[in-house]
Backbone as JSON Lines, residues from 0, in Angstrom:
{"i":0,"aa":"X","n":[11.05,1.77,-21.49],"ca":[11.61,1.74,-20.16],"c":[10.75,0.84,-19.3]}
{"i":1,"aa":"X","n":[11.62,-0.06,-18.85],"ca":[10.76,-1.18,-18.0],"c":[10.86,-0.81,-16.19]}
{"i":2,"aa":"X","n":[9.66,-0.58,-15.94],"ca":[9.6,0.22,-14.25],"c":[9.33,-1.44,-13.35]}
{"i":3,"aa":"X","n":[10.08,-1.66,-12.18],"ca":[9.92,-2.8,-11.63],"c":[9.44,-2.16,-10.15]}
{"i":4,"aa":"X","n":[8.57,-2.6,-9.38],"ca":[7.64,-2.65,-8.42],"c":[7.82,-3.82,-7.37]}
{"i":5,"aa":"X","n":[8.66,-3.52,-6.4],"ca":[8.79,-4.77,-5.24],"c":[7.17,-4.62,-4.09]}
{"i":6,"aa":"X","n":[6.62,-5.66,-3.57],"ca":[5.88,-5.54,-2.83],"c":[6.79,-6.07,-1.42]}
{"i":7,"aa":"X","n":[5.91,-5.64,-0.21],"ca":[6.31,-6.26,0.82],"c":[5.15,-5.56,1.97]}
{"i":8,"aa":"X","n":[5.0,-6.44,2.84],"ca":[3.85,-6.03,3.81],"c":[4.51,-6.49,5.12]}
{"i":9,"aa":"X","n":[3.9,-5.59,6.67],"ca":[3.92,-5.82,7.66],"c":[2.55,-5.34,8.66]}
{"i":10,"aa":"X","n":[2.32,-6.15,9.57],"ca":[1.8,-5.52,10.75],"c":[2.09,-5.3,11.81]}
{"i":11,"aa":"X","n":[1.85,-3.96,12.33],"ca":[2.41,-3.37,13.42],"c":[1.26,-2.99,14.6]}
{"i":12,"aa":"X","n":[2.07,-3.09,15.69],"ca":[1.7,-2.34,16.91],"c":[1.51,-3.52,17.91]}
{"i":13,"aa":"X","n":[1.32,-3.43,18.79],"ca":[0.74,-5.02,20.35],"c":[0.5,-4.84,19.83]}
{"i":14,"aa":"X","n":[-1.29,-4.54,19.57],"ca":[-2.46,-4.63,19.33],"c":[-2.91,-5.76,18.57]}
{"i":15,"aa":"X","n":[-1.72,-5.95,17.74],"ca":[-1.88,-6.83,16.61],"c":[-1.83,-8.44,17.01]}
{"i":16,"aa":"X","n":[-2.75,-9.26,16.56],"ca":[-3.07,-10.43,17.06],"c":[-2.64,-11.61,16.11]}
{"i":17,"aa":"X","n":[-2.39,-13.01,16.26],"ca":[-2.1,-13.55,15.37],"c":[-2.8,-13.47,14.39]}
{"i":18,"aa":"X","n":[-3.92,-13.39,14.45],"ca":[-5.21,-13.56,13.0],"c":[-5.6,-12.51,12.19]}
{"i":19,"aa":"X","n":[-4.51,-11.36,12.92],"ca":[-3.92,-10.38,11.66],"c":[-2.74,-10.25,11.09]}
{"i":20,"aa":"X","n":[-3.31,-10.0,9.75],"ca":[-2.0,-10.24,8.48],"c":[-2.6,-9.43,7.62]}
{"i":21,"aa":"X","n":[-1.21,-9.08,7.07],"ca":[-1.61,-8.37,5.46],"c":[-0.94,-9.39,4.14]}
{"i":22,"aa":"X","n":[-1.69,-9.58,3.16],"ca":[-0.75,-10.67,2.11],"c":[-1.25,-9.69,0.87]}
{"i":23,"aa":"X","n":[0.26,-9.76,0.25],"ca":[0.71,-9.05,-1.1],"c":[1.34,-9.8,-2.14]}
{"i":24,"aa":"X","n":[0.23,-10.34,-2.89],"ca":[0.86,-11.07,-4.17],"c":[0.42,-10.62,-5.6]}
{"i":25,"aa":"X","n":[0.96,-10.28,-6.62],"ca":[2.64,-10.84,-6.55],"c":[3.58,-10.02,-5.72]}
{"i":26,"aa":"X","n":[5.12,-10.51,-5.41],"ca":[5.96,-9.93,-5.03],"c":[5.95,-8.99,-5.76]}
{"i":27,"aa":"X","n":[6.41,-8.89,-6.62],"ca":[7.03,-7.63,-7.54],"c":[5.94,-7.54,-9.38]}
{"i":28,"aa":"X","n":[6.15,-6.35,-9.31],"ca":[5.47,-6.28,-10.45],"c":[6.77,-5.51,-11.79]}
{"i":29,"aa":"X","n":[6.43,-6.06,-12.67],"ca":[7.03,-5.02,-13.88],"c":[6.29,-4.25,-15.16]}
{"i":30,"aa":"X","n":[6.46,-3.02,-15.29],"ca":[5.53,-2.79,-16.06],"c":[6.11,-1.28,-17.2]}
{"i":31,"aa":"X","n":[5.81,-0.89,-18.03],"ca":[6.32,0.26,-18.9],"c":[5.69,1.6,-18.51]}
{"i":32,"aa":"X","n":[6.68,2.34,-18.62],"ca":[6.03,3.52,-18.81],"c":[5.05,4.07,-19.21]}
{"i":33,"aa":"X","n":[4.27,4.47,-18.01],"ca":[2.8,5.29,-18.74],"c":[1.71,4.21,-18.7]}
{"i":34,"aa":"X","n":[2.27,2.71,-18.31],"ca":[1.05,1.69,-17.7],"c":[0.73,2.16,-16.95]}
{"i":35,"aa":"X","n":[-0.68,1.76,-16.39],"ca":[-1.05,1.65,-15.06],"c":[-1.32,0.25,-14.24]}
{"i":36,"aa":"X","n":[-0.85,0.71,-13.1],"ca":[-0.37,-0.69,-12.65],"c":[-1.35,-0.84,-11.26]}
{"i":37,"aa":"X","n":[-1.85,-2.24,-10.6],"ca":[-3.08,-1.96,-9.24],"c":[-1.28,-3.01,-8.36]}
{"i":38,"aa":"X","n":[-1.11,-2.68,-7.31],"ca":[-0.72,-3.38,-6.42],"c":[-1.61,-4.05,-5.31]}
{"i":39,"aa":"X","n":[-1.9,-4.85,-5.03],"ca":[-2.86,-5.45,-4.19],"c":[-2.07,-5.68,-2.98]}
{"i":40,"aa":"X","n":[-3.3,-5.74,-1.94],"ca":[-2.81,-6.11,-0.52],"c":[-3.94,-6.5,0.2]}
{"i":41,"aa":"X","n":[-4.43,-7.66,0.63],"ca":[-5.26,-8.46,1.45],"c":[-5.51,-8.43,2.54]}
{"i":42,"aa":"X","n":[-6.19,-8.27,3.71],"ca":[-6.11,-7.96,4.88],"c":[-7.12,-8.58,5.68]}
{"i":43,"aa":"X","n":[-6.55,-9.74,6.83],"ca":[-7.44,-10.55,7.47],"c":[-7.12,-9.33,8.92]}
{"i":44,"aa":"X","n":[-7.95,-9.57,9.25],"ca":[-8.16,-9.06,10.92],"c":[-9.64,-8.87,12.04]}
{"i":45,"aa":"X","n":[-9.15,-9.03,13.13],"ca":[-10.52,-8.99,13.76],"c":[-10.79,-7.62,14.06]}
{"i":46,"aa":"X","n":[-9.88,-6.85,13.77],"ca":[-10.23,-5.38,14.59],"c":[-11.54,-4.89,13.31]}
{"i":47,"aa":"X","n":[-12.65,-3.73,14.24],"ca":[-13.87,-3.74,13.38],"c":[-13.5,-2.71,12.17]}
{"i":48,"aa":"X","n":[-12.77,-1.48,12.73],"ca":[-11.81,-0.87,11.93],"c":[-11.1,-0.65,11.34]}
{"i":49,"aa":"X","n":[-10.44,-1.55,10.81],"ca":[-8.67,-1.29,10.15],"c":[-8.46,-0.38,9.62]}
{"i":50,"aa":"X","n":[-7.3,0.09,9.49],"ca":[-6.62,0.81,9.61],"c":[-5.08,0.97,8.76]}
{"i":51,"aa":"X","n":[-5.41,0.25,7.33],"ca":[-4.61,0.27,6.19],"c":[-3.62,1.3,5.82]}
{"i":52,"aa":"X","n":[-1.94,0.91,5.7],"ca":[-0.96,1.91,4.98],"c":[-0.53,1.83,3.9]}
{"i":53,"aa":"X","n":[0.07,2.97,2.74],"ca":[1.13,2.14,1.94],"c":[1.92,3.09,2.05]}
{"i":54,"aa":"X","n":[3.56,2.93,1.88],"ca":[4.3,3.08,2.04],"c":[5.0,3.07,0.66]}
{"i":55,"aa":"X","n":[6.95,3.87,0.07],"ca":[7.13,3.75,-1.14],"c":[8.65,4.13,-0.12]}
{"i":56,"aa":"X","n":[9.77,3.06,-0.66],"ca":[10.62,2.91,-0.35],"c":[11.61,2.93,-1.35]}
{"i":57,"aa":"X","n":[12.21,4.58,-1.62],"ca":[13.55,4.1,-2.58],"c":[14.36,3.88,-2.77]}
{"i":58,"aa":"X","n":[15.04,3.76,-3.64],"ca":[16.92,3.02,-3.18],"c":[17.52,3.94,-2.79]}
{"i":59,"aa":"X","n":[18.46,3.59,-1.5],"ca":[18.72,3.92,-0.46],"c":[18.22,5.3,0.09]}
{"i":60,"aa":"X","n":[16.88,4.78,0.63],"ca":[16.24,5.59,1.13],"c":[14.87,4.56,2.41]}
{"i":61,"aa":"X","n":[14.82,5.77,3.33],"ca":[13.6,5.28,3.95],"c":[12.18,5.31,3.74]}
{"i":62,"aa":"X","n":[11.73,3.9,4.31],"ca":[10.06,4.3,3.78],"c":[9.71,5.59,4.01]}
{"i":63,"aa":"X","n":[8.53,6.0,2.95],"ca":[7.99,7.19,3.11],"c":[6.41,6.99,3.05]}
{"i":64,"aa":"X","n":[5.69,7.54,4.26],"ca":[4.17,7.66,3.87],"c":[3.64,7.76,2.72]}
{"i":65,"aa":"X","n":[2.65,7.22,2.43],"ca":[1.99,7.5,0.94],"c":[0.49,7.79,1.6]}
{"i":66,"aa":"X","n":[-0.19,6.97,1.95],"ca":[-1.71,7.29,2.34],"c":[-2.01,6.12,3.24]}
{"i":67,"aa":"X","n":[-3.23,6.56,3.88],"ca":[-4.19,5.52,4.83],"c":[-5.45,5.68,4.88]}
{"i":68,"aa":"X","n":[-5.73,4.48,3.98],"ca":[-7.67,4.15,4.17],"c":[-7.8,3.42,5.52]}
{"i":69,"aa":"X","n":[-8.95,4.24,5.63],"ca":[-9.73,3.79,6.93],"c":[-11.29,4.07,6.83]}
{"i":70,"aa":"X","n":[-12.06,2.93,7.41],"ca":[-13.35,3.25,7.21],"c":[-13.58,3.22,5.57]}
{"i":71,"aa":"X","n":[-14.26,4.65,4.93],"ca":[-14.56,4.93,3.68],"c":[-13.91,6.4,3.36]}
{"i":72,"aa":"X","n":[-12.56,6.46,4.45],"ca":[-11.49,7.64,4.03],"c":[-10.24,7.31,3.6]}
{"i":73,"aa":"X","n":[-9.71,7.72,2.85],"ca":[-8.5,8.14,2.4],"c":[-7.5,9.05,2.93]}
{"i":74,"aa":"X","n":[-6.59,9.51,3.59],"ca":[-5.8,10.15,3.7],"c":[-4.47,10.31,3.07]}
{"i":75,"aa":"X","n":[-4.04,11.28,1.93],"ca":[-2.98,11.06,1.35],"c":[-2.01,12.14,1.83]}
{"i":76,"aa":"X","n":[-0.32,11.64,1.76],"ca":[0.67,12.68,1.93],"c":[0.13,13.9,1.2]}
{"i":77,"aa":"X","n":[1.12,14.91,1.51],"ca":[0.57,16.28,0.76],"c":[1.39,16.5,-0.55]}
{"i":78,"aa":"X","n":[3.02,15.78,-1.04],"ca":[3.36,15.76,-1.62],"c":[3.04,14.54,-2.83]}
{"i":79,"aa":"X","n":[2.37,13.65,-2.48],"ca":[1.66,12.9,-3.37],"c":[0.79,12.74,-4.49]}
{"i":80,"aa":"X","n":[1.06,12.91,-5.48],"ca":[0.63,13.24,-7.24],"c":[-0.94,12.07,-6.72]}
{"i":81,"aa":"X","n":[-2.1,13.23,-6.06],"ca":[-3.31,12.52,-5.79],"c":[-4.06,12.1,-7.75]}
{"i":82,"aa":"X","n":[-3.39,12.33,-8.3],"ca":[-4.33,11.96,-9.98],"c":[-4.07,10.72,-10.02]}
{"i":83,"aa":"X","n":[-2.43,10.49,-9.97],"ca":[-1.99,9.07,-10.24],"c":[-1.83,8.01,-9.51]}
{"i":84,"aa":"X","n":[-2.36,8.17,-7.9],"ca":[-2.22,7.36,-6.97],"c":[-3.38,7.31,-6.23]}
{"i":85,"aa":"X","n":[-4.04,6.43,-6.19],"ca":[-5.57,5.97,-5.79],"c":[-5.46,4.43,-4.98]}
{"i":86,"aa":"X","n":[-5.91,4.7,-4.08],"ca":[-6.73,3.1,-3.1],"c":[-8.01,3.36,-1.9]}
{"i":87,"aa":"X","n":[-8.57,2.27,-1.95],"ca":[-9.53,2.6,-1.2],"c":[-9.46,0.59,-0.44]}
{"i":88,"aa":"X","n":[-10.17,0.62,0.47],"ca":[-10.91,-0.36,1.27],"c":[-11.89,-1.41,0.6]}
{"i":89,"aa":"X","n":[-11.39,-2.07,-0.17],"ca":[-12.65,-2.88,-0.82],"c":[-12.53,-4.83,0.29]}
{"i":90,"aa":"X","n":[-13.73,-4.77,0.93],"ca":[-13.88,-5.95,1.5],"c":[-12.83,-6.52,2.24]}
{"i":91,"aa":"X","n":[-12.3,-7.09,2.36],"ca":[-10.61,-7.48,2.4],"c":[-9.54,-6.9,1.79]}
{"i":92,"aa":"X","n":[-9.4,-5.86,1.01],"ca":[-8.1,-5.63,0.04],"c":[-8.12,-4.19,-0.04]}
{"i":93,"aa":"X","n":[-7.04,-3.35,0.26],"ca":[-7.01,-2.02,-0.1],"c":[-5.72,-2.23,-1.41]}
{"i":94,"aa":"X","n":[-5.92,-2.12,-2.55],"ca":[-5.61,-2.19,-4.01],"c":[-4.67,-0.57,-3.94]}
{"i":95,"aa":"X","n":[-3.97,-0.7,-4.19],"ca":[-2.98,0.72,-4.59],"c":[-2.67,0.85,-6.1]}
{"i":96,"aa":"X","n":[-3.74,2.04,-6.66],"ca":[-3.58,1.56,-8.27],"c":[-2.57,3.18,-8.82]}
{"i":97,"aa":"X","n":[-1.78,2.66,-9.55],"ca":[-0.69,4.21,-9.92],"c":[-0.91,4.32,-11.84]}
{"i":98,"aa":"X","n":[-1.38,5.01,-12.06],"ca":[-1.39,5.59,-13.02],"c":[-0.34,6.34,-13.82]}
{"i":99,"aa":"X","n":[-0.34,6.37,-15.02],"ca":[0.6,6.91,-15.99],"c":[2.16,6.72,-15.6]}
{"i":100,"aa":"X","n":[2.76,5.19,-15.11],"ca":[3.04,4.91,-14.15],"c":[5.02,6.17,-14.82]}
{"i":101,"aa":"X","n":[5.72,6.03,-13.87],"ca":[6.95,6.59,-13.83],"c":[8.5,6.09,-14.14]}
{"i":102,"aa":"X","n":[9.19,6.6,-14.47],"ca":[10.44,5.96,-13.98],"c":[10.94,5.9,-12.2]}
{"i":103,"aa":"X","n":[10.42,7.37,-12.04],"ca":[10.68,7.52,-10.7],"c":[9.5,6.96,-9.64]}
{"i":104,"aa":"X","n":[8.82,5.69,-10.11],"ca":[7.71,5.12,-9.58],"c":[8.58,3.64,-8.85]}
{"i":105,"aa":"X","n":[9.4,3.54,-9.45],"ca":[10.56,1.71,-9.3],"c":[10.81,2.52,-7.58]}
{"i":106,"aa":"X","n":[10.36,0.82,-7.21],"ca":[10.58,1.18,-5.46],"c":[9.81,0.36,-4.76]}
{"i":107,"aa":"X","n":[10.19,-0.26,-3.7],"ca":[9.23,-0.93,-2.68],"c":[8.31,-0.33,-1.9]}
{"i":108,"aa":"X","n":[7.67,-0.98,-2.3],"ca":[5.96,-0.79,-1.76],"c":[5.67,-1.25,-0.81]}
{"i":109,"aa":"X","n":[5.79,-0.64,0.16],"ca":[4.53,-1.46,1.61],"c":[3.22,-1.23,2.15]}
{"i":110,"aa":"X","n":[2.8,-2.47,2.15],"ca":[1.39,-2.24,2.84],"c":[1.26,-2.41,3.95]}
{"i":111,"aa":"X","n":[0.82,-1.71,5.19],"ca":[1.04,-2.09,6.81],"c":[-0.79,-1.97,7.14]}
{"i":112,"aa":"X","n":[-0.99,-3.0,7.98],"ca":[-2.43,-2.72,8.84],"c":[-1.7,-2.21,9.99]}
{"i":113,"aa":"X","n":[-2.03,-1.55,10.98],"ca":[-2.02,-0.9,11.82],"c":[-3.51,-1.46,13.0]}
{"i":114,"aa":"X","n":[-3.24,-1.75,14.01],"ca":[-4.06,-2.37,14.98],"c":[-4.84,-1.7,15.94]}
{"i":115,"aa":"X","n":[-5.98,-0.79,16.4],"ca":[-6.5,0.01,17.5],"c":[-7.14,-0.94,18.5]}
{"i":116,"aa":"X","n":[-7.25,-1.65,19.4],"ca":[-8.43,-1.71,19.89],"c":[-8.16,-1.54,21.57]}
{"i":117,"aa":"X","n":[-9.34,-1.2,21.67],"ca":[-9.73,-0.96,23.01],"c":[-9.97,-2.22,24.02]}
């Protein structure tokens, strides 16, 4: 069974300045059952904080929270299989890696920075 993985990113809020962006390549990933797969997402910004999302969007359905690194935290939904779904904050890139991956894993993926500043 071949599981296909769309990426797509946005940034939200004013706050957000031109010289923030999130970039997600590749678009889409494909991969088998029971791979594990890293989705990447890049993140330029001046804010000192960011404030990283991902998101899992299924057919015909609305995005749904998944988690938000911030700092050197994690926050995940409560319905979220925390074994098989892991990211953290590395330098520029919060990486969304899914394990033992699913059928019911096929779905768009978003990554959002989110903007605070004072």
């Amino acid at each position: 069974v071949l599981i296909h993985l769309f990426l797509c990113m946005f940034c939200s809020s004013s706050e957000c300045k031109g010289e923030d962006r999130v970039i997600q390549r590749p678009e889409d990933v494909t991969a088998a059952e029971g791979d594990t797969v890293t989705l990447d997402c890049e993140f330029e910004t001046t804010d000192s904080f960011p404030n990283l999302f991902w998101y899992k969007q299924e057919a015909n359905s609305f995005p749904q929270y998944m988690l938000r690194c911030y700092a050197k935290n994690v926050d995940k939904a409560p319905e979220l299989d925390k074994k098989r779904f892991h990211a953290e904050i590395k330098n520029k890139s919060v990486p969304l890696k899914i394990q033992k991956l699913q059928v019911s894993d096929s779905a768009v993926y978003y990554c959002e920075q989110k903007c605070w500043r004072k």
